[in-house]
C-alpha positions as CSV (number, residue, x, y, z in Angstrom):
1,X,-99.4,-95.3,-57.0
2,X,-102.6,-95.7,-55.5
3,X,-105.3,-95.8,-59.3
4,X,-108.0,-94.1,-57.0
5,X,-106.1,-90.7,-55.7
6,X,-104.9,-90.6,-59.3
7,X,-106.5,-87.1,-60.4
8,X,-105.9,-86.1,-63.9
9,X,-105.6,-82.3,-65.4
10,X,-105.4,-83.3,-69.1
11,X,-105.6,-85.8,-71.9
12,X,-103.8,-86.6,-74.5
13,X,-105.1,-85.1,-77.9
14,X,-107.2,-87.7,-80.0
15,X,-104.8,-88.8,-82.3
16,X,-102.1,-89.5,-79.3
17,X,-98.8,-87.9,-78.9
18,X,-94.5,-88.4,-78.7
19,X,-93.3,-88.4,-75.1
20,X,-89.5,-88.0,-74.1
21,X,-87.3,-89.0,-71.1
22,X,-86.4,-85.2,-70.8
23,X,-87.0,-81.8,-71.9
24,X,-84.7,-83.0,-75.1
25,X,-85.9,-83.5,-78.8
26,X,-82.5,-86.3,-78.8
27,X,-84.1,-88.4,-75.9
28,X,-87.5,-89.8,-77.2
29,X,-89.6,-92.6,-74.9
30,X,-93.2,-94.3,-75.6
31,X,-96.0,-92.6,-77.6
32,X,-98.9,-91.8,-75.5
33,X,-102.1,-93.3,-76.4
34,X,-104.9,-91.0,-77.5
35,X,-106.9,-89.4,-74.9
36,X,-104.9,-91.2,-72.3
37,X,-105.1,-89.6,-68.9
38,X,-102.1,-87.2,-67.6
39,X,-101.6,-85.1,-64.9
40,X,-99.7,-82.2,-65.5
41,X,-97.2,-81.9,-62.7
42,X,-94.4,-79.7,-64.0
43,X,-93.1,-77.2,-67.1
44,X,-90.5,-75.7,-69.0
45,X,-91.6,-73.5,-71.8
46,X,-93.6,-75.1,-74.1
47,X,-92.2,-78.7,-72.5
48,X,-94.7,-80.2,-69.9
49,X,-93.8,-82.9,-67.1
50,X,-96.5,-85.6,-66.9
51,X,-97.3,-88.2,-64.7
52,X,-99.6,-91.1,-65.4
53,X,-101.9,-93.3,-63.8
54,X,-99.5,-96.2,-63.0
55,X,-96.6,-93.8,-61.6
56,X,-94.6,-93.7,-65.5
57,X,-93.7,-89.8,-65.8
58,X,-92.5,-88.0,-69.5
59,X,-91.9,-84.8,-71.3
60,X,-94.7,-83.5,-73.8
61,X,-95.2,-80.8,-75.7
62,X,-97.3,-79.5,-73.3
63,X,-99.0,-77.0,-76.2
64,X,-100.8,-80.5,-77.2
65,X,-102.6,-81.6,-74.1
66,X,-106.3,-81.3,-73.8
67,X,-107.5,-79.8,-70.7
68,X,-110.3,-81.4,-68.4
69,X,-112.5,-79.6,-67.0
70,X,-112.2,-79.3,-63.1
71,X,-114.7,-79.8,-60.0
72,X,-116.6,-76.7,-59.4
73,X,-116.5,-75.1,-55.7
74,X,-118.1,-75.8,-52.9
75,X,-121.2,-73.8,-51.6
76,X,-120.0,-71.2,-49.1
77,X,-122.9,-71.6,-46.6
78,X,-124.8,-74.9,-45.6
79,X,-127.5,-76.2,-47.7
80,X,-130.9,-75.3,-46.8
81,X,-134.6,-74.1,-48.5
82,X,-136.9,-71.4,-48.0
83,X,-140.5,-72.0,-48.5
84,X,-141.5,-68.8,-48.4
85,X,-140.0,-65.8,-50.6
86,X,-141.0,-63.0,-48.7
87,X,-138.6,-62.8,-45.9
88,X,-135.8,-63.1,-49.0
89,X,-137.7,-59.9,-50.2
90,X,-138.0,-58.0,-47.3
91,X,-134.1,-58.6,-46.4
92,X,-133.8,-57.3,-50.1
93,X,-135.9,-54.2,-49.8
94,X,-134.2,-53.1,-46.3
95,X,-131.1,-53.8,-48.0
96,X,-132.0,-51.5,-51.3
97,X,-133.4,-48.6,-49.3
98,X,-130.0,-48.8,-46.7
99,X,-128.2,-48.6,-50.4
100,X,-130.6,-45.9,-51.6
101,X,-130.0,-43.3,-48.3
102,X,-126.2,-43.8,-48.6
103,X,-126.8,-41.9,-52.3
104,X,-129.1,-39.9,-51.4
105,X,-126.1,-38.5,-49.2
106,X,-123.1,-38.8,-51.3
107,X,-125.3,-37.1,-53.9
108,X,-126.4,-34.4,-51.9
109,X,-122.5,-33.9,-50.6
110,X,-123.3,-35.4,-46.7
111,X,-120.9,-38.2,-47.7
112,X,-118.2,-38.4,-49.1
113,X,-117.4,-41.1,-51.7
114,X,-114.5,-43.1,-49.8
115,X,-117.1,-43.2,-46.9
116,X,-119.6,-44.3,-49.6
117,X,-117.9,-47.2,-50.6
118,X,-116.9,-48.4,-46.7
119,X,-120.1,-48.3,-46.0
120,X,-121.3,-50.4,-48.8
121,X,-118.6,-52.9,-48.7
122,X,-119.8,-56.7,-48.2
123,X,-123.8,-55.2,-49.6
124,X,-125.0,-58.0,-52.2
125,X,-128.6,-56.8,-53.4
126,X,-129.9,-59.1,-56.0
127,X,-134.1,-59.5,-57.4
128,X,-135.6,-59.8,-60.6
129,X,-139.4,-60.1,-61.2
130,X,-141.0,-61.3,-64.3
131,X,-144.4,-61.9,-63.7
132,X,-145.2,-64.6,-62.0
133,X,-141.5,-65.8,-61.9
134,X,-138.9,-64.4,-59.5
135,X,-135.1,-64.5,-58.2
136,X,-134.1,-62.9,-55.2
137,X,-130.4,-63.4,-53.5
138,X,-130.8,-64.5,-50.1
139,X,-128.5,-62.9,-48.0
140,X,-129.0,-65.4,-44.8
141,X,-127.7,-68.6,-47.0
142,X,-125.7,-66.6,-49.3
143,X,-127.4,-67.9,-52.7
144,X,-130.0,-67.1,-55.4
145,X,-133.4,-68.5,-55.4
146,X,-136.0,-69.1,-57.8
147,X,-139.6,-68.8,-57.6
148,X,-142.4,-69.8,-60.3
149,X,-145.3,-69.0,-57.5
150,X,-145.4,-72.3,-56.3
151,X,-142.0,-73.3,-54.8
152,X,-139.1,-71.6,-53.7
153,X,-135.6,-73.0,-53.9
154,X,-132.3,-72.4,-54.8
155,X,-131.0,-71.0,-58.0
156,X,-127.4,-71.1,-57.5
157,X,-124.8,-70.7,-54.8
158,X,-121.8,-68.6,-54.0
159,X,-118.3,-70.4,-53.3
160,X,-117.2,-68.0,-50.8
161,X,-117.8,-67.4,-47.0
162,X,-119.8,-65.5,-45.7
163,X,-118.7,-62.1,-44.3
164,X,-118.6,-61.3,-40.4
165,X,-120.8,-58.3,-39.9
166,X,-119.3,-54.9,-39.9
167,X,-119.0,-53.8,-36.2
168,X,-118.6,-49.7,-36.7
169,X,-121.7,-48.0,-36.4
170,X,-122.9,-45.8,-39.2
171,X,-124.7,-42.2,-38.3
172,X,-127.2,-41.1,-39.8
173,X,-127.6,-43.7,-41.9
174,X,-127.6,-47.4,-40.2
175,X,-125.1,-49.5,-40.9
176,X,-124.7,-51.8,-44.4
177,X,-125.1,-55.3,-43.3
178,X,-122.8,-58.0,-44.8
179,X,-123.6,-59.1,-48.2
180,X,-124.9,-62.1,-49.9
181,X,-123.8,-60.2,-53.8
182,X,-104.2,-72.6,-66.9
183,X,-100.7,-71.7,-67.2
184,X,-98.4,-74.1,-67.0
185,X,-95.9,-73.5,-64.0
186,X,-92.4,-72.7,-65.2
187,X,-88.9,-74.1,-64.6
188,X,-89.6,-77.3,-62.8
189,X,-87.1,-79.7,-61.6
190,X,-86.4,-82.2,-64.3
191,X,-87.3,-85.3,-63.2
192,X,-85.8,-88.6,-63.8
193,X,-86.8,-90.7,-66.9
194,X,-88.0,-94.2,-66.3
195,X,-88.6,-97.3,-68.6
196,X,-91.7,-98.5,-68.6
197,X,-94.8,-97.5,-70.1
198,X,-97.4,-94.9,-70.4
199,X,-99.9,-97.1,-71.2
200,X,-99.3,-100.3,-68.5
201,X,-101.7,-101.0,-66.0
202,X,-101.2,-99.3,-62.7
203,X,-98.9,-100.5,-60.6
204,X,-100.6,-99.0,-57.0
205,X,-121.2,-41.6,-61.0
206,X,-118.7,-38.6,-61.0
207,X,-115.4,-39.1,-61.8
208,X,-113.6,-41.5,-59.3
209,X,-111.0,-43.6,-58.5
210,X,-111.2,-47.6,-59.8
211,X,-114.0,-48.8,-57.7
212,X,-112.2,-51.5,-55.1
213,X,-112.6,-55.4,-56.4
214,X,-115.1,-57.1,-54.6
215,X,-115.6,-60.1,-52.5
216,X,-117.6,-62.0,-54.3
217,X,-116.8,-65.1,-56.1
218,X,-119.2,-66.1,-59.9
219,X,-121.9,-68.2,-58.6
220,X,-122.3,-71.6,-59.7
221,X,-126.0,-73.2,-61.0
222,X,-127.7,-76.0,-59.3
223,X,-128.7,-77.3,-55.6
224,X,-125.8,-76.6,-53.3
């Protein structure tokens, strides 16, 4: 096995841990080193399939592995900065008052609320002020950005893409433009026990119904 596509899910807790050929307390193999790297490739109930770096597979109990933490997502749009906050801001106020006439009229009876929530589907409206400081979702790039007066630049980004813009038109009110708002797997295939060792170099409002989930994936902190 190639060392360098070698991605591993877990380690092995700090004091090491037994291995076995099988899913069997009666076939015992090699003791894992602690913290050695695994990657978790199969399981059957509280027994876990791994597979190390140099291509040697075992059974653990898979209640003792330590998870690693995992690569976070990639930004849904390019990456890019805006110098100047205000167009941000006045994408966010259109955006607020669009949301503002579509209660207006499901408050006044106009609209109903299954229209109400059509309508609004895809809307991500996002600013905070405080003082001098301020963060505004832009909708164009899909992200947060922060300002401190001086510079504007981004926050954090969202890891999903954006939305194509809704096509039906909306009367009287325009239209809501698109928003910018480990188990382990059970009954493997056992897999074949081998000889040599973990540890050997490799080898190669009013009442309503629930509102409808989202779109919107957690954002993530830091440049995109």
């Amino acid at each position: 096995m190639d060392e360098f596509a070698f991605r591993p899910t877990h380690v092995a807790p700090p004091g090491g841990m037994a291995s076995w050929a099988a899913p069997d307390p009666a076939r015992p193999s090699a003791r894992l080193d602690p913290l050695l790297p695994v990657r978790l490739i199969a399981g059957q109930g509280d027994w876990a399939q791994i597979l190390c770096s140099n291509g040697w597979t075992a059974w653990v109990d898979g209640r003792l592995l330590v998870a690693l933490p995992q690569p976070p997502p990639a930004a849904g749009g390019p990456p890019a900065r805006t110098a100047d906050p205000r167009p941000a801001l006045a994408e966010a106020e259109a955006a607020l008052a669009r949301h503002r006439a579509l209660l207006e009229d499901l408050a006044a009876g106009t609209l109903d609320l299954e229209t109400f929530r059509e309508r609004t589907r895809g809307q991500r409206i996002g600013l905070v002020a405080d003082g001098e400081t301020l963060w505004v979702f832009d909708q164009v790039h899909d992200r947060w950005c922060y300002c401190d007066g001086l510079q504007f630049q981004t926050y954090a980004a969202t890891d999903r893409p954006t939305p194509a813009p809704v096509s039906t038109p909306v009367s009287p009110v325009p239209t809501a433009p698109p928003g910018a708002a480990t188990a382990v797997p059970t009954t493997p295939a056992q897999a074949p026990a081998t000889t040599s060792s973990p540890n050997a170099a490799p080898a190669d409002a009013p009442t309503a119904a629930p509102p409808v989930p989202g779109p919107y994936a957690p954002t993530r902190t830091g440049e995109p």
